[in-house]
N, C-alpha and C positions, 0 to 999 in steps of 0.2 A: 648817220644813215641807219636806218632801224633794219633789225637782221628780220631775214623772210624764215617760214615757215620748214620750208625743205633746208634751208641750212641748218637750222636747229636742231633739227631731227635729224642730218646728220652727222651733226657732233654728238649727240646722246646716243648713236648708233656706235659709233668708232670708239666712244670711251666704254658703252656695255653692251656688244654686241650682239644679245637673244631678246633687246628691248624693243618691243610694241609702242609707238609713239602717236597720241594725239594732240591735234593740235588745234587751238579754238582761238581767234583774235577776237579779243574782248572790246576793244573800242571802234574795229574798223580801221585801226590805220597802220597796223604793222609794228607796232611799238610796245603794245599789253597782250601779252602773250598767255594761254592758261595752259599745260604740257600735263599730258594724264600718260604717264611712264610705267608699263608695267613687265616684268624679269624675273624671270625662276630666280634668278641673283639675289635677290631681295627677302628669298625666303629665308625666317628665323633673324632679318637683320633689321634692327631699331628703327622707325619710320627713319628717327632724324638721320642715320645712317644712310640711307637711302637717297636721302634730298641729297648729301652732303655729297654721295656717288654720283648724282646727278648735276651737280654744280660743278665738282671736278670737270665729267666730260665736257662742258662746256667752257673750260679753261679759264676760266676771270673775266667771262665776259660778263655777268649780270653784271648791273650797276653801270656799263659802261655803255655800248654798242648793243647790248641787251637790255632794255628799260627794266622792263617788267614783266616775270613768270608769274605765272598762281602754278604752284608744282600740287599734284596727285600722285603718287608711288602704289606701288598693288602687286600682287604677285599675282600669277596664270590660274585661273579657277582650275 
């Protein structure tokens, strides 16, 4: 069963709490997900750091019950 949009967001809320979350279904069916994540957290920390914070919060689900992210990371203009 493919996770919805407001659950995503928030697991990536609960794991970094000052995080901005959008969210874009790429194919229409709930299953390819694109997340534009962005967090003062993030400032001065390596992109791939960033993804890596962001895969945390969502606990092991990619691959599983999560198909498919396209991840963006960004910090607050």
């Amino acid at each position: 069963m493919p996770m919805e949009a407001a659950e995503i967001v928030a697991l990536i809320k609960a794991g970094i709490p000052d995080a901005e979350v959008e969210m874009t279904d790429l194919a229409g069916d709930n299953d390819h997900w694109a997340a534009r994540v962005t967090s003062a957290s993030f400032a001065g920390v390596p992109r791939v750091k960033q993804h890596q914070a962001v895969y945390a919060a969502l606990g092991g689900r990619m691959g599983g019950v999560l198909h498919a992210l396209q991840l963006t990371t960004s910090v607050p203009k």
